[in-house]
C-alpha positions as a Python dict, from the first residue, in 0.01 Angstrom:
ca = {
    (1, 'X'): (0, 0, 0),
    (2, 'X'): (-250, -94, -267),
    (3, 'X'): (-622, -49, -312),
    (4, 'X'): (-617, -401, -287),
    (5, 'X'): (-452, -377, 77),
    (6, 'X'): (-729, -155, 154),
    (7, 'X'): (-1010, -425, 77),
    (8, 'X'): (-836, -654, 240),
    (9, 'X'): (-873, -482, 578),
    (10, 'X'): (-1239, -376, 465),
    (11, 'X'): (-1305, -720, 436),
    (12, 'X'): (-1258, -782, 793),
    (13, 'X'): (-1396, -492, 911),
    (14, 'X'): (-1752, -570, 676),
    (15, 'X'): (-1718, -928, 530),
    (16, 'X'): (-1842, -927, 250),
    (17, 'X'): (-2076, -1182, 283),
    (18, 'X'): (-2286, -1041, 506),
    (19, 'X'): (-2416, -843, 231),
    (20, 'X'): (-2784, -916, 103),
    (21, 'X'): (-2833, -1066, -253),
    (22, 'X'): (-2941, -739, -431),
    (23, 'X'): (-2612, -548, -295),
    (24, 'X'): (-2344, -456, -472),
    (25, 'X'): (-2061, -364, -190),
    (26, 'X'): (-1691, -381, -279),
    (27, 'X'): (-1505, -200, -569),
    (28, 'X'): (-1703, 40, -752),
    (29, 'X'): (-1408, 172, -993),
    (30, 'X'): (-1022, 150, -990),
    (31, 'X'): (-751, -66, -983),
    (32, 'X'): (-658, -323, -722),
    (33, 'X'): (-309, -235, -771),
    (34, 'X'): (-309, 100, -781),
    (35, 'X'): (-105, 250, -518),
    (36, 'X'): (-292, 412, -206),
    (37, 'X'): (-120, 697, 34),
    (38, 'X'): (-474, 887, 132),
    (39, 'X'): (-812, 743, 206),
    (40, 'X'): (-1152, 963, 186),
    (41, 'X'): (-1400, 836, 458),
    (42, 'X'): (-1729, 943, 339),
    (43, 'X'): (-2173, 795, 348),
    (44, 'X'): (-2217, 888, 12),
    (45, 'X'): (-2043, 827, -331),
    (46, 'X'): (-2180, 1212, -434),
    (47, 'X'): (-1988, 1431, -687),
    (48, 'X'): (-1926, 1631, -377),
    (49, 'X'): (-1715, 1398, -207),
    (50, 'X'): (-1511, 1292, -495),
    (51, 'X'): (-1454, 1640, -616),
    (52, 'X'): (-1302, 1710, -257),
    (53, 'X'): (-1110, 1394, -254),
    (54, 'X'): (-977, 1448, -576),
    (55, 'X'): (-885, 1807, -487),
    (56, 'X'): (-715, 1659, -185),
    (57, 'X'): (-493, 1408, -388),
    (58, 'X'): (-655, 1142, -266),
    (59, 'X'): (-622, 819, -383),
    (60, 'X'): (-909, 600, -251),
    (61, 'X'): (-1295, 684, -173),
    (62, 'X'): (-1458, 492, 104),
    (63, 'X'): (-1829, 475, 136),
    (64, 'X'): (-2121, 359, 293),
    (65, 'X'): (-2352, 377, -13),
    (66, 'X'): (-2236, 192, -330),
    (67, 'X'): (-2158, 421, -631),
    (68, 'X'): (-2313, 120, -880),
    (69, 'X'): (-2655, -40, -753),
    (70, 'X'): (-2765, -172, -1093),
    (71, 'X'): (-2552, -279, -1406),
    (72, 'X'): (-2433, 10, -1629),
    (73, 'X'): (-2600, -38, -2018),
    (74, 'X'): (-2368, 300, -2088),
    (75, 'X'): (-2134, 545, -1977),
    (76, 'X'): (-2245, 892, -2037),
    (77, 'X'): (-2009, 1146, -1863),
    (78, 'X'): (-2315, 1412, -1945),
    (79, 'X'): (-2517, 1217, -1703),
    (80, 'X'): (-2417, 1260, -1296),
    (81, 'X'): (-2348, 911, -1253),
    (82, 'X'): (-2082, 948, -1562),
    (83, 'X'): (-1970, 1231, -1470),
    (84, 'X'): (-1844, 1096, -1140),
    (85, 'X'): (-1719, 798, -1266),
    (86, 'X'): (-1516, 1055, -1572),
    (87, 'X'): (-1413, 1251, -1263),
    (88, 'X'): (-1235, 978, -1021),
    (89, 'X'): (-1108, 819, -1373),
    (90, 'X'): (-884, 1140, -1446),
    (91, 'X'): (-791, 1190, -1077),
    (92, 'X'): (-731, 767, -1077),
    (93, 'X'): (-949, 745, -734),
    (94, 'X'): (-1056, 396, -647),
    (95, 'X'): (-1424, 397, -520),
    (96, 'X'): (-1523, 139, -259),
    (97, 'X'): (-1838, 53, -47),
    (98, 'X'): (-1944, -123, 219),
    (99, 'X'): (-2320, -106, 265),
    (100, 'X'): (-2559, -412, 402),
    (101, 'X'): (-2236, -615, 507),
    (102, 'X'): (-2130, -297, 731),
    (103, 'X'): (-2497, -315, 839),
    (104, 'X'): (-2495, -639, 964),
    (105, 'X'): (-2178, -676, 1097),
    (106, 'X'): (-2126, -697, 1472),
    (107, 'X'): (-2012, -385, 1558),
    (108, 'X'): (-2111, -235, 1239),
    (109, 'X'): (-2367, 62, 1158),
    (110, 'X'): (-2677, -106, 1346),
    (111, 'X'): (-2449, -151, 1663),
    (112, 'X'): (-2300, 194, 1674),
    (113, 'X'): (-2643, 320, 1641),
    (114, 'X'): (-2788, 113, 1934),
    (115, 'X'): (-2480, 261, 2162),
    (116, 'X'): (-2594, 542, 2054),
    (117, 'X'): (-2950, 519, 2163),
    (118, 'X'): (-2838, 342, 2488),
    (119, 'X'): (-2972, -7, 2422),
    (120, 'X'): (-2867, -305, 2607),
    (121, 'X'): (-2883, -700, 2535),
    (122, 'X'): (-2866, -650, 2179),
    (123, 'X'): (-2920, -950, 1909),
    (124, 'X'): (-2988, -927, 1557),
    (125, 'X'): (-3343, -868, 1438),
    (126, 'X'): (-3299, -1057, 1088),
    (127, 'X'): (-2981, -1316, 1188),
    (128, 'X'): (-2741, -1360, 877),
    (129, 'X'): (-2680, -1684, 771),
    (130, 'X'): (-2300, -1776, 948),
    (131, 'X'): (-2027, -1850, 699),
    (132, 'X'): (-1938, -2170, 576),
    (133, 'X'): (-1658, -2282, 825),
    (134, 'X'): (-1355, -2544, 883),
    (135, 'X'): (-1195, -2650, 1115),
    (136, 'X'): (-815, -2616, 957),
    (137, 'X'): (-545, -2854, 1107),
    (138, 'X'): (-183, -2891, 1068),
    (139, 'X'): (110, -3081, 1275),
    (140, 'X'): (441, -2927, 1286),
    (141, 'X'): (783, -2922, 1472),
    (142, 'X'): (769, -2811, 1820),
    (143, 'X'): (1054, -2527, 1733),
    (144, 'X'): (835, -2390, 1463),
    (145, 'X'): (486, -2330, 1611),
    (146, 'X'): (507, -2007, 1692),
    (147, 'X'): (624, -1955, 1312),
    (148, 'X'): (296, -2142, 1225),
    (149, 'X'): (81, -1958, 1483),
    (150, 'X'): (202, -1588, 1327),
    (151, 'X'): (148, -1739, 975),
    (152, 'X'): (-202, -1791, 1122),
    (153, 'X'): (-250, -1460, 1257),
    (154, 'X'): (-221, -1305, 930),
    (155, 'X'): (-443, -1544, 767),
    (156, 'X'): (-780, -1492, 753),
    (157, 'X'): (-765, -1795, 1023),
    (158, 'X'): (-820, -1798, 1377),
    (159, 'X'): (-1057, -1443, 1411),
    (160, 'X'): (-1312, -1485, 1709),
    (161, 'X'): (-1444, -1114, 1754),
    (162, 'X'): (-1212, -911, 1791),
    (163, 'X'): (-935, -1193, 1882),
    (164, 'X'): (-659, -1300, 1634),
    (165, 'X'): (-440, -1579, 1643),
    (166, 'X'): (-713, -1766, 1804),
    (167, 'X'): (-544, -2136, 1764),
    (168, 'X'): (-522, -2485, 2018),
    (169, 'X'): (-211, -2712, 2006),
    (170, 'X'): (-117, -3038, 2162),
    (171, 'X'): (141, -3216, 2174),
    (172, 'X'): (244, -3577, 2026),
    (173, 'X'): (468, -3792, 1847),
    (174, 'X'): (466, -3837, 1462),
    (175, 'X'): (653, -4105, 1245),
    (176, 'X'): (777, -4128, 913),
    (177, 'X'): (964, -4310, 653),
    (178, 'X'): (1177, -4058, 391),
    (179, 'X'): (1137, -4218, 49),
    (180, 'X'): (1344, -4212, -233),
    (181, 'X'): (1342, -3831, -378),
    (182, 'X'): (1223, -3725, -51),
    (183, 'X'): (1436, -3375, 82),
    (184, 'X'): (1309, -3462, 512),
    (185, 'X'): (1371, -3147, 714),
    (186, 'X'): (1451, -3436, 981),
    (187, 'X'): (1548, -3767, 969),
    (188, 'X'): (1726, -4022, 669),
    (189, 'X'): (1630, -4184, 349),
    (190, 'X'): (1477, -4558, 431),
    (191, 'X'): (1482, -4477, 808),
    (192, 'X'): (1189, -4497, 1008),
    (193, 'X'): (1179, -4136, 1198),
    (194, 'X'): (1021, -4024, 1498),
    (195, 'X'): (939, -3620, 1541),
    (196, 'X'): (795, -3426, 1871),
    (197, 'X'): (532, -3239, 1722),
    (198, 'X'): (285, -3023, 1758),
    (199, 'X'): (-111, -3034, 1625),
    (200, 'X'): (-236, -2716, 1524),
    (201, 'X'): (-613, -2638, 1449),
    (202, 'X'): (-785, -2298, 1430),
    (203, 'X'): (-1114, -2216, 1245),
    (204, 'X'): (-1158, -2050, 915),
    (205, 'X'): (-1445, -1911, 660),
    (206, 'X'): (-1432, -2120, 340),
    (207, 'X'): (-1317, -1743, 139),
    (208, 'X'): (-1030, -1780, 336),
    (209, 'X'): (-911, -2148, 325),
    (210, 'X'): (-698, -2073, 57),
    (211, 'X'): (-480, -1817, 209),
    (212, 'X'): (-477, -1966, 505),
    (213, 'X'): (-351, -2264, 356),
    (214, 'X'): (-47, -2065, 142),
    (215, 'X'): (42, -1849, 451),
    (216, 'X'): (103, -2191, 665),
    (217, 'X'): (274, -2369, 413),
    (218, 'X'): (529, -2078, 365),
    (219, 'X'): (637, -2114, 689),
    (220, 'X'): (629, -2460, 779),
    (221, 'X'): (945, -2652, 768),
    (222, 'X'): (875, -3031, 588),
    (223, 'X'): (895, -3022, 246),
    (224, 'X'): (503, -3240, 236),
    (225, 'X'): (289, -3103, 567),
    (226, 'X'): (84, -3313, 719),
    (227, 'X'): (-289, -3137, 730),
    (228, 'X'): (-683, -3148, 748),
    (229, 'X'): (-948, -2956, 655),
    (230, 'X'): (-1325, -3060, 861),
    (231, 'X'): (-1622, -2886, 755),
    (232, 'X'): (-1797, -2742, 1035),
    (233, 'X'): (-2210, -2746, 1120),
    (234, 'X'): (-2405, -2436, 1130),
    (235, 'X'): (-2336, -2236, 1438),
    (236, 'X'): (-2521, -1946, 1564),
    (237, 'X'): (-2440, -1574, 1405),
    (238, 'X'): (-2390, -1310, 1580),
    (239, 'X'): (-2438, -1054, 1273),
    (240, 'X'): (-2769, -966, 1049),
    (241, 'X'): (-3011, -658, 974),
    (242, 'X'): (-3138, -521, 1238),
    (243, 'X'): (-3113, -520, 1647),
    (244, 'X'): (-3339, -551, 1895),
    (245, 'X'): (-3272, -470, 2249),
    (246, 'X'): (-3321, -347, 2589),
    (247, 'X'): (-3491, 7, 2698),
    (248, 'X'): (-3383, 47, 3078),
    (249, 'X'): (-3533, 255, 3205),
    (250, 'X'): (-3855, 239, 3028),
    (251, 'X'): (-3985, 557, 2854),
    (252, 'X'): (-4300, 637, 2694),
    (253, 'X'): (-4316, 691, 2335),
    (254, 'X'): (-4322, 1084, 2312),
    (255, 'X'): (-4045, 1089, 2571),
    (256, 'X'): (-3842, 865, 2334),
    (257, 'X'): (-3866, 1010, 2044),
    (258, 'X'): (-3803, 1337, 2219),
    (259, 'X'): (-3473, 1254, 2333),
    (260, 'X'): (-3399, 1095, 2003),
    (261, 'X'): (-3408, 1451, 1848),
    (262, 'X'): (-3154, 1575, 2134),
    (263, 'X'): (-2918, 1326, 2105),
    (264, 'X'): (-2881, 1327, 1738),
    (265, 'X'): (-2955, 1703, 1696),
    (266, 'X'): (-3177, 1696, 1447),
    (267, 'X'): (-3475, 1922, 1317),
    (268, 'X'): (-3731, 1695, 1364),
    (269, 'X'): (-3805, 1334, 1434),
    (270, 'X'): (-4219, 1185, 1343),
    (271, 'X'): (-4325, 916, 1499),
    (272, 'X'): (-4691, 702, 1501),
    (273, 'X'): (-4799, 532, 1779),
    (274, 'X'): (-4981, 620, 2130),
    (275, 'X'): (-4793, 924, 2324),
    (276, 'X'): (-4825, 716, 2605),
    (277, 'X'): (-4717, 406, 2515),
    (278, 'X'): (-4463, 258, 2738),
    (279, 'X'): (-4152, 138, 2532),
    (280, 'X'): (-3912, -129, 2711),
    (281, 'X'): (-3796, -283, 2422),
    (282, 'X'): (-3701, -128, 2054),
    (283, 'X'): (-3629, -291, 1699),
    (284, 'X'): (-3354, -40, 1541),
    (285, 'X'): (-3233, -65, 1165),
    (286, 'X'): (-3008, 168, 1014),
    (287, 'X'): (-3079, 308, 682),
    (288, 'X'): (-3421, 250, 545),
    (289, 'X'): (-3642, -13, 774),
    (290, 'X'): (-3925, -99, 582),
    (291, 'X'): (-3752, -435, 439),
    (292, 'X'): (-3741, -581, 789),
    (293, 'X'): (-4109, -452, 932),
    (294, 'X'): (-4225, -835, 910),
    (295, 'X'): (-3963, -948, 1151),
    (296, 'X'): (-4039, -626, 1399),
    (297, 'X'): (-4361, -691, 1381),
    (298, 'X'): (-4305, -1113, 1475),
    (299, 'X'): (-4059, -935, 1770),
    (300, 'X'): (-4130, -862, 2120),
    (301, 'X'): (-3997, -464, 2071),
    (302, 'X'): (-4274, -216, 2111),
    (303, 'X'): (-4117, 24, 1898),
    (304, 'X'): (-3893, 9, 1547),
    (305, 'X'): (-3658, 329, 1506),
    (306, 'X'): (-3528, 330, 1196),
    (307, 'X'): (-3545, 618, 802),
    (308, 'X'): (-3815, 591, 547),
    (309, 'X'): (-4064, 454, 717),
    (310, 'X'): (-4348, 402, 486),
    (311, 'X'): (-4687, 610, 505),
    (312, 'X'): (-4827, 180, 541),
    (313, 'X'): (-4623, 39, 683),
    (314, 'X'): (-4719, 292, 962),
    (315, 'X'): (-5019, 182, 930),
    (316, 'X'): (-4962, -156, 925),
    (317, 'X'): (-4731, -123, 1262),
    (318, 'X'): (-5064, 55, 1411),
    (319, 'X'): (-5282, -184, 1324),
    (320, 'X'): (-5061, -418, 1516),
    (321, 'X'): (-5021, -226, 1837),
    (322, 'X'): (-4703, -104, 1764),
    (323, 'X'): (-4517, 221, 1720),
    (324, 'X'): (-4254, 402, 1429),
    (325, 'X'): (-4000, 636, 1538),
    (326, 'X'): (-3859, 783, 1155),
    (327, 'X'): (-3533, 981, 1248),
    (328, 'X'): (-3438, 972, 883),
    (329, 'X'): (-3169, 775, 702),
    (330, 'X'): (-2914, 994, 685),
    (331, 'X'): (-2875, 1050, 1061),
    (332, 'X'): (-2931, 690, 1122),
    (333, 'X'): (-2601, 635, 961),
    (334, 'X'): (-2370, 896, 935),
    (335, 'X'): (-2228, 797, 1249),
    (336, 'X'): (-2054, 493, 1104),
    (337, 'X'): (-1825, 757, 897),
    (338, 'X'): (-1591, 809, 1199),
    (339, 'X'): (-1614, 448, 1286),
    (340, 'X'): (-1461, 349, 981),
    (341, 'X'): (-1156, 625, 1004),
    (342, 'X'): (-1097, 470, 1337),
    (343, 'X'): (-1101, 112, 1240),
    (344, 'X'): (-900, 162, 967),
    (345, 'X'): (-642, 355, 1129),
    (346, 'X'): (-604, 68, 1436),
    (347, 'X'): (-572, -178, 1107),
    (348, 'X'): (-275, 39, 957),
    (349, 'X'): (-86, 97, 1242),
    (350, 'X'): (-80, -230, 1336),
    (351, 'X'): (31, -348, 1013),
    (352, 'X'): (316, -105, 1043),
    (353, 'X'): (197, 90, 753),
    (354, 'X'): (112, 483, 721),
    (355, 'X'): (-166, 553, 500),
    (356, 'X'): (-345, 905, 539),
    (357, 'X'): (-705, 867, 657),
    (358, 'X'): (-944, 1142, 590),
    (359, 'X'): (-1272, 1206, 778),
    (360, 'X'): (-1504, 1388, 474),
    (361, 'X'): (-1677, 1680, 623),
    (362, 'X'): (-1974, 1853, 575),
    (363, 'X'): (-2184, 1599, 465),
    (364, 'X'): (-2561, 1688, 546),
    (365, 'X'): (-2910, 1538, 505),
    (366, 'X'): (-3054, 1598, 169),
    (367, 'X'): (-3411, 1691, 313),
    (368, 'X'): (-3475, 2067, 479),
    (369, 'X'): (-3757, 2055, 745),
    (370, 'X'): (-3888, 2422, 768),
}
């Protein structure tokens, strides 16, 4: 496999364009072409991590945290950002992220999080906007549907959840006339033709009309296919920053935060807000929260548990009858690390293909509480 086989699964897993305007998720460093045999799963892009997945032969760095936020002006191997970049160069290990996109995806960091904390009836707290969709539709032979309908299923077509292949078909008649020059998989020059045949449709995202359109056409028979393309309206997302959901059974704020610290095993969790305050309902962002405080504070959730909560924005969620629970960024999403292994590994095997995928271990919060 390639590095760009890799992003191609990533791309399902985290599309990428769930991920907020100031991101920058994807390929940090390497080659799309260059060949892939072992995969580093790891949160963070540190010298750490690519020093042990270079010592490891490695050939691809995964990560949660982008290597690049900002545009380079330089490359200065002196400086630690260089000197990662010098070190993956000699060692030719591609670097690639998925960040906000693996935040908002269904099923992505905020979700894993919430399953973790045992909330139910989840919905996003900041809903992305849906992908641009179609409604892609082609008419083909009876015999070669199911040729169609596989060409589908490894298109970026047809993907509701996690469904594949997701297509409709009915049946019908369809004519034609071969012309002069015309090579018909059926029927003679100057003869008017009738064909059994089958209409296709399945849904797409506009990134992946294209391929979807090349995969189909490689395995449909007529030498001109019939086809449409419909844009679709605006429908409902099920992704974006943020969740919000369900605490059953209530808890009281102290009591919560309490059993945050257990579950999670951490040193210490703060929190602002009355002890007593009965929580029934909790705003959750992974990472840093303090981008989506506005929307938790427009929200019916009592609480937001999220990292970095700001010394105001305490304040401000105080001032508003509300209550913080800070249980730091790092252990708000480290947990997506074995996710990812996992995901990836389903992906490979059922592509047939064996790529070594490599939990990183030993990664640790950068703060000591003493």
């Amino acid at each position: 496999m390639k590095v760009s086989d890799i992003m191609e699964i990533m791309a399902k897993i985290a599309p990428p364009h769930l991920a907020e305007d100031w991101d920058n998720p994807g390929l940090q460093f390497g080659g799309p072409d260059w060949p892939v045999s072992q995969v580093f799963i790891a949160l963070e892009p540190t010298s750490a991590a690519v020093s042990r997945a270079c010592q490891a032969g490695a050939d691809m760095l995964i990560t949660h945290h982008p290597l690049i936020f900002k545009p380079l002006k330089k490359i200065d191997t002196t400086s630690p950002l260089g000197a990662i970049i010098e070190k993956a160069a000699r060692s030719r290990l591609a670097i690639f992220a998925a960040h906000t996109n693996l935040d908002s995806v269904d099923g992505g960091v905020n979700d894993v999080l919430c399953q973790k904390l045992g909330l139910e009836n989840l919905s996003a707290l900041c809903p992305a906007d849906p992908a641009e969709q179609y409604k892609f539709v082609v008419f083909v032979p009876e015999d070669y549907a199911g040729a169609v309908i596989e060409a589908v299923g490894e298109s970026p077509a047809g993907r509701i959840g996690n469904y594949s292949c997701c297509t409709f078909r009915s049946q019908g008649t369809g004519t034609f006339r071969p012309g002069q020059g015309a090579d018909p998989w059926d029927g003679e020059i100057g003869v008017l033709s009738e064909a059994r045949e089958v209409r296709l449709e399945t849904v797409v995202d506009k990134a992946g009309l294209k391929e979807t359109f090349e995969r189909v056409r490689a395995a449909h028979p007529y030498d001109e296919m019939a086809y449409d393309v419909y844009p679709l309206a605006g429908q409902a997302c099920e992704h974006g920053l943020g969740r919000i959901g369900d605490i059953d059974p209530p808890r009281k704020l102290s009591q919560l935060a309490r059993e945050i610290k257990e579950n999670f095993s951490l040193d210490s969790v703060r929190f602002s807000g009355p002890e007593e305050l009965v929580i029934n309902k909790a705003a959750v962002c992974s990472g840093s929260g303090g981008g989506i405080m506005e929307q938790f504070l427009a929200a019916d959730a009592q609480v937001l548990i999220s990292g970095d909560i700001r010394y105001h924005d305490a304040i401000n969620a105080a001032e508003a009858g509300r209550a913080i629970i800070d249980m730091g960024h790092f252990a708000s999403e480290r947990l997506i690390v074995p996710v990812i292994r996992q995901k990836l590994e389903d992906a490979l095997k059922d592509a047939g293909q064996e790529v070594r995928i490599t939990e990183l271990q030993g990664e640790a919060d950068p703060f000591v509480f003493i």
